[in-house]
Structures are given as C-alpha cells and as structure tokens.
C-alpha positions in Angstrom: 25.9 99.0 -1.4 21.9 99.7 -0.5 21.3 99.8 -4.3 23.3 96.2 -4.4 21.5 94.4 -2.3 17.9 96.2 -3.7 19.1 94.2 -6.9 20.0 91.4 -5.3 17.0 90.7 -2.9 14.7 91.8 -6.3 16.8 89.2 -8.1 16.1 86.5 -5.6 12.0 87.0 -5.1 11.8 85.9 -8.6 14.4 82.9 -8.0 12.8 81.9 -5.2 9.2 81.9 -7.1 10.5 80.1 -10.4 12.6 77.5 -8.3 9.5 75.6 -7.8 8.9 75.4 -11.2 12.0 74.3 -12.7 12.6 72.0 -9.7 9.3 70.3 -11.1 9.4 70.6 -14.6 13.1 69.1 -15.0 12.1 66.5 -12.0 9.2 65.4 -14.5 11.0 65.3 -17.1 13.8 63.3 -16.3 11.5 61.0 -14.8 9.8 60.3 -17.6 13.1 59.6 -19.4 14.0 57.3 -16.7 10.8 55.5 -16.1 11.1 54.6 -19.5 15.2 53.1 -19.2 15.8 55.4 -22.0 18.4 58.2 -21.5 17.2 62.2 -21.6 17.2 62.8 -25.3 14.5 64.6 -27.5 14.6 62.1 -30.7 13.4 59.3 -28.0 10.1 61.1 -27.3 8.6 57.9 -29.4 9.5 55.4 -27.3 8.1 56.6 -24.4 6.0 54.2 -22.5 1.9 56.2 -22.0 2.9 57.1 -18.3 6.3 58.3 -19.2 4.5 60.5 -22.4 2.1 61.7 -20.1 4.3 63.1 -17.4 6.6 64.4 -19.8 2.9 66.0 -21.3 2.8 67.6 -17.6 6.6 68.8 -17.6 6.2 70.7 -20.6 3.5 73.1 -19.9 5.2 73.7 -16.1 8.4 74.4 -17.8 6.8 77.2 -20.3 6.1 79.4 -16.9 9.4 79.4 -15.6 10.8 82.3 -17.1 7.7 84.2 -17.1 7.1 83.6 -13.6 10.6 84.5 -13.0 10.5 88.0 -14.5 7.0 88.5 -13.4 8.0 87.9 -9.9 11.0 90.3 -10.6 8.9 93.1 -11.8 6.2 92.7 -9.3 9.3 93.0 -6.0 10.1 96.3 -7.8 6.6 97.7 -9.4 4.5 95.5 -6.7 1.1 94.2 -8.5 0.8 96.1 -11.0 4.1 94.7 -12.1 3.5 90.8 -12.6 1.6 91.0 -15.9 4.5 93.4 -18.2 7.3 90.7 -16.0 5.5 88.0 -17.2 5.5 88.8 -21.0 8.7 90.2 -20.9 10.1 86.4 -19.7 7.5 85.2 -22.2 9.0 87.1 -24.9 12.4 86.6 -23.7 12.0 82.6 -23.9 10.3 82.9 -27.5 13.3 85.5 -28.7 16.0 82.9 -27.4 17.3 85.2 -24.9 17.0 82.9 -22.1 17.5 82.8 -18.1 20.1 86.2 -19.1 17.2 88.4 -21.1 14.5 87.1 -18.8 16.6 88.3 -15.5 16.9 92.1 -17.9 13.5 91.7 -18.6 12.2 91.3 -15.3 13.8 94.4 -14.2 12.6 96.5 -17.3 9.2 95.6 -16.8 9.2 96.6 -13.2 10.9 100.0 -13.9 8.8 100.5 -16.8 5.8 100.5 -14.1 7.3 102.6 -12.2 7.5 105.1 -14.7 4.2 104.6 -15.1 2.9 104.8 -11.7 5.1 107.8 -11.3 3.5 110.1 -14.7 -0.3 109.1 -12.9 0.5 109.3 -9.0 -1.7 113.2 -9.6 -4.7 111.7 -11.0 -7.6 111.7 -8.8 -8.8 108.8 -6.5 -11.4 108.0 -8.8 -9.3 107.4 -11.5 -7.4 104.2 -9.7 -9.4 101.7 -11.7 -8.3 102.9 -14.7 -4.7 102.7 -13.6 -4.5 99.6 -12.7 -7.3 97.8 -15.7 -5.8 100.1 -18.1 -2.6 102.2 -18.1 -0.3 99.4 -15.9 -1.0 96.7 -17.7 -1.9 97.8 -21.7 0.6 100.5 -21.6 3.2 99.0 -19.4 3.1 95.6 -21.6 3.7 97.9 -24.9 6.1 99.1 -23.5 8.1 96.1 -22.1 7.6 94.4 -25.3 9.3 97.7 -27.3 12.3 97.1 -24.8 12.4 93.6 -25.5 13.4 93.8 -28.6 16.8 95.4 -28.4 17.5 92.7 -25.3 16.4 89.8 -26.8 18.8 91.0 -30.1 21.7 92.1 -28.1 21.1 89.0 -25.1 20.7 86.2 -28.1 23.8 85.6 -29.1 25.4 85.5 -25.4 22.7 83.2 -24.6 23.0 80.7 -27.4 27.2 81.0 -26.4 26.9 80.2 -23.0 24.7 77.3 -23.7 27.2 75.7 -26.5 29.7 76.4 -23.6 28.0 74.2 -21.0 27.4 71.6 -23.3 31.1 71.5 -24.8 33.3 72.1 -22.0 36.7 70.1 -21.9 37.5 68.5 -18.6 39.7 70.8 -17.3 37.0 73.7 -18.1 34.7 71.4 -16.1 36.9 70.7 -13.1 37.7 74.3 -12.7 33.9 75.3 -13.0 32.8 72.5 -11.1 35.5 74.1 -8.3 34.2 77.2 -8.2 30.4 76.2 -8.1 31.6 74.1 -4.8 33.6 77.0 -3.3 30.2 79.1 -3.7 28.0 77.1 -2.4 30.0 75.8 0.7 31.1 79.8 1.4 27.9 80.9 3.2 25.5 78.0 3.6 22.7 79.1 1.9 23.7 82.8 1.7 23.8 85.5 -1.4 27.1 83.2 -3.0 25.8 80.2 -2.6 21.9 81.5 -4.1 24.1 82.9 -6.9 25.7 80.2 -7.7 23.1 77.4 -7.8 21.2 79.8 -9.9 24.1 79.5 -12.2 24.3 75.7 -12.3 20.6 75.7 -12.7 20.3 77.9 -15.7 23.3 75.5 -17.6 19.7 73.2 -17.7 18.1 75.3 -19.6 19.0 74.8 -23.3 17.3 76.2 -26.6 13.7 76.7 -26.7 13.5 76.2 -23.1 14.3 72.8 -23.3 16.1 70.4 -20.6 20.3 69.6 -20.9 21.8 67.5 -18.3 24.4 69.5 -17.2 28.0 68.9 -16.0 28.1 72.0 -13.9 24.6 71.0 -12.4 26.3 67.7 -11.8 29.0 69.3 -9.9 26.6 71.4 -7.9 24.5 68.9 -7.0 27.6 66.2 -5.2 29.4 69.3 -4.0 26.5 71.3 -2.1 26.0 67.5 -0.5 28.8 67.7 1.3 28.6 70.8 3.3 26.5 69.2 6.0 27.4 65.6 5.9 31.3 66.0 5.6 30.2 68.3 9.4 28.5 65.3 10.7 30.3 62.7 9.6 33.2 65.2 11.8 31.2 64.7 14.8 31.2 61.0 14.8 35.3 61.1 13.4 36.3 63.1 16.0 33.8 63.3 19.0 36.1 65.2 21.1 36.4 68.2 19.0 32.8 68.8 19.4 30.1 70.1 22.3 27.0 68.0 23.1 24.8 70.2 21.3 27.1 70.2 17.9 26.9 66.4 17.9 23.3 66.6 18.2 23.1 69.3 15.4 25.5 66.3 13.7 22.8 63.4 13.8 20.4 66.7 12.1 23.3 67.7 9.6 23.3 64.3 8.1 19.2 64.9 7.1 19.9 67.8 5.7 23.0 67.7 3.8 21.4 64.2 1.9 18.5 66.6 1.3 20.5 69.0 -0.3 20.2 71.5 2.7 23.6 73.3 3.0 22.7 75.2 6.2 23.4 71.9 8.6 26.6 73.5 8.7 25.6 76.7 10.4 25.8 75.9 13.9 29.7 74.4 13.1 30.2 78.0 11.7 28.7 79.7 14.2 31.3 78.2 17.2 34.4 77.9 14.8 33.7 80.2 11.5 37.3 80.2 10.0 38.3 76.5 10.4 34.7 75.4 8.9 34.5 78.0 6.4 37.9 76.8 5.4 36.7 72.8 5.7 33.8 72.7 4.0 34.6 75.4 1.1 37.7 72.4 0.3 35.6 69.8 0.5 32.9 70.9 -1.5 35.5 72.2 -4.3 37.1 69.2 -4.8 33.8 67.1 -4.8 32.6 69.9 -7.5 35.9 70.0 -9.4 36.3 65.7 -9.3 32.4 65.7 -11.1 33.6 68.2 -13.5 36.6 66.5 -14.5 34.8 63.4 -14.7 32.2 64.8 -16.9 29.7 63.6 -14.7 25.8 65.2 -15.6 22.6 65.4 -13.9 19.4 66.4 -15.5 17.7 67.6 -12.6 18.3 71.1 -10.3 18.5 70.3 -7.1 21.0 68.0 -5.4 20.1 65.5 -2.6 20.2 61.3 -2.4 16.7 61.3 -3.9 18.0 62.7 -7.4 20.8 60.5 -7.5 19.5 58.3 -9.9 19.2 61.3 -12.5 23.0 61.5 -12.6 24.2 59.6 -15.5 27.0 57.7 -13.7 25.7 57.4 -10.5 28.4 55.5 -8.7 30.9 57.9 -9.7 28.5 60.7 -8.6 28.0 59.1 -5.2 32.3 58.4 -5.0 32.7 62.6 -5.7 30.5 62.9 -2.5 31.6 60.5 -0.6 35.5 62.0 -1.7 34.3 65.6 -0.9 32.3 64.7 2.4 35.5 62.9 3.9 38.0 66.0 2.8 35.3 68.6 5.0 35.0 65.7 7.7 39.1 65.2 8.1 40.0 68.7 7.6 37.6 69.5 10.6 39.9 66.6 12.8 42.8 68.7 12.3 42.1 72.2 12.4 39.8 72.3 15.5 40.5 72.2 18.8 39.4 69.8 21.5 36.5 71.0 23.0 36.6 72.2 26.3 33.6 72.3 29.2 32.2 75.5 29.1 34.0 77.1 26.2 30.8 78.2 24.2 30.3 80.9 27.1 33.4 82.9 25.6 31.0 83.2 23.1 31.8 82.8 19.1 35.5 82.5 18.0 36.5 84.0 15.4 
C-alpha cells in the first residue's frame, strides 16, 4: 500500500506541474479558434484573424512543454534535481515517438529510477567529486540512458496510444454515456481526492491528440458539466431545503456556489464532513448523470478544466449548461430526501457516519 501511494503522489507532482500548462495551452488555443467564429479545426489555421494567429503562435510552443515538464517533474519527485533534465527528454522523446500522455507517464518514472541507479553506483566517490556528478554523470549518462529505454516504450506504448485516441474520437453514444458516467462518479467520489485527480487526468489526456495537438473531447465535455455539479447541486440544497442544514452549512452554501461554477469540487466537503454517506451518495448521482447525459449527447469541449468561464468552448453550449443544470438539481433533490432535519446542537455528536 506504501509503495501505491509512493506512485501515486510521484504521479501527481508531475500532474500538478503540467496542469498549468495544458490548462493554458488548450485555453489559448481554443480562444484563438473562437475569437475568430471559426470552430477548432487545423485546415482553418488560414483564416485566422492576426490576434487569433498570434495567440494560437503562443499556445503552440506552451503546449510542446507539457509532456516534458510532466515527466521531468516525475523524475525529479523520485531522483530529486538531478532528475528533471533525463524526465524532461524522456517526455520529449515520448511526444516526438507518438507515445503520448501513456509513454510520457513510463517515461517519467524511468528517467527518475535511471538516476537513482546512478546516484546509487557514485554515492562512494569522494566529496570533491560532486561536481562532476551532477555536470556530468546525472545528466550525460542518465539522458543516454533514458533515451536507450525510450525506445522500447515508445514502440510498445505507440500503438495503445494512437488506439486510445481513435477511441475518444469515435465513441458511439452509448460508449459516451457510460464513460461520461464513470468520469462523474470519480470526480464527485472524493472531492478533489486521489479518484477524482485520476480521473480528470483521464479526461484531460482524451485532449491530447496526435503530435500533441488539441481534440475537443466528449469525455472532457462530460468532465467538465459533471465536476460542476458537485458543489452547486450542495448549495442549491441549502436554499431547497433550509431546514436540513446548520447555520454554518448554509453559509458554506452561499461559498459552494463560487466554487462549484469555478470548477472547485471541494465546496462539498463540509456537507460530507456532517453527513458523508447521504452526500457521497447525492452528489456521486448527480454528477454521473450530468457526465453520462453530455456523453450521450456527444457534447465536446476543447478546453481542460470545467467552470462557467469555459462554457463557451463547449460546442453546444446550451445543452452543456441543461446537463449541469440536470445534474446540479438530481445532487440538490437527493440531498431533500435523504437528510435529516437538522437539529440544535447536533454537530456536537460529532460526524455521522
């Protein structure tokens, strides 16, 4: 279990460092598209107006550091410094090979172990030789050999990768709905935990099409309405039903409704803390049929994050904004009838379970 979350919390420095990235490159890119009133296609390039060309100009280069800066930042949790420069060719050579979001996240690791090897043969040398580790052996040797290992991933990743991108651009509706589900169960399941990381990591990466170029995705579609919901349908509940609630949950209501139009899932924390099963239970259904409704509906969005500002990326928008509105009621109503009235001075028995 240790080793697990060793993985996982690796896995997750170099999410949490490429996020930034992507958020901005897709952001820029789409904006381009739309600043233009043309739709996010690659043979429209042309007809871009000079502002639209030159943010798309912008987008470009950030979007050629995501995945190095995703491996790199990967390597460098498990290898520390020394570890950034073999991460950040191996998601270099990983994005050039076609392996993608999969061989950059194998890359990452590779590089990072392969300078731990390293740092492990020359932990005897003497003091004085420490400049020569880290100008010479880390990075010469330990980018030889993450760009030996490289090949064999990129050969054996490829061919996945390139699948799982057809996939996300050719699902069927009922593919969609059922994916689109599941995204919504993940994200609503622990607010911002490990599951719901995971899974917006997932709906980010169906973005990423060949030669690390932007696909408006279905599944980021259904990621974006459903993780929406997980706040708002909790304070649009506090407003429905006022009697089910303490003074200090309708307070955090008024702050849910920020944060779940900005795409901030953890509003519903304080709802979970006081009454964990019947939220859990409440906003898991609501965000799965908001996901599941966008997916069968085929709806996409060509950004990757969620939240009312990106609504106009979505390329329906009013039936994006009906799959929240559906999935925020669904969390709010179920909410009404599982909890209890609350009672004066029931949050001293402490957290129910």
């Amino acid at each position: 279990m240790k080793r697990k979350q060793t993985i996982y919390r690796q896995s997750m420095t170099g999410v949490s460092q490429f996020l930034p990235f992507i958020v901005s490159g897709c952001l820029l890119i789409s904006t381009a598209f739309v600043s233009s009133g043309e739709r996010l296609d690659a043979g429209m390039v042309s007809s871009l107006n000079p502002f639209s060309a030159w943010l798309l100009s912008i987008a470009k280069i950030i979007m050629r550091f995501v995945l190095p800066v995703l491996a790199g930042y990967i390597a460098s949790s498990i290898a520390d410094r020394p570890g950034l420069l073999a991460g950040m060719v191996a998601g270099a050579l990983a994005q050039e090979g076609g392996s993608g979001i999969l061989g950059t996240l194998i890359g990452g690791f590779a590089a990072g172990y392969v300078v731990i090897v390293l740092q492990h043969i020359t932990k005897n040398l003497p003091r004085s030789y420490e400049g020569f580790k880290t100008l010479i052996v880390f990075p010469i040797f330990g980018v030889i050999l993450t760009a030996l290992l490289m090949m064999p991933i990129n050969y054996a990743v490829t061919p996945l990768a390139k699948w799982l991108i057809g996939w996300f651009a050719n699902m069927d509706k009922i593919t969609a709905m059922v994916a689109g589900g599941l995204i919504g169960v993940m994200l609503a399941y622990d607010s911002g935990g490990p599951i719901n990381k995971i899974a917006y990591v997932f709906a980010v990466a169906s973005l990423i099409g060949n030669e690390n170029t932007l696909v408006p995705s279905v599944v980021m579609a259904s990621a974006g309405c459903s993780g929406m919901t997980i706040s708002t349908g909790c304070a649009l509940a506090t407003l429905l039903f006022p009697k089910k609630f303490s003074p200090s949950l309708k307070t955090a209501g008024k702050a849910a409704w920020i944060m779940g139009l900005s795409y901030i899932s953890e509003g519903a924390i304080p709802f979970a803390v006081v009454n964990r099963k019947e939220v859990i239970v409440s906003t898991t259904l609501g965000a799965a049929v908001a996901g599941a409704l966008s997916g069968f509906l085929q709806i996409t969005l060509s950004t990757p994050i969620g939240g009312i500002f990106t609504v106009p990326f979505a390329d329906d928008v009013v039936l994006y904004l009906l799959c929240f509105i559906i999935g925020t009621c669904i969390t709010a109503f179920m909410m009404g009838a599982l909890l209890k009235d609350y009672v004066e001075h029931e949050e001293d028995l402490g957290i129910q379970e």
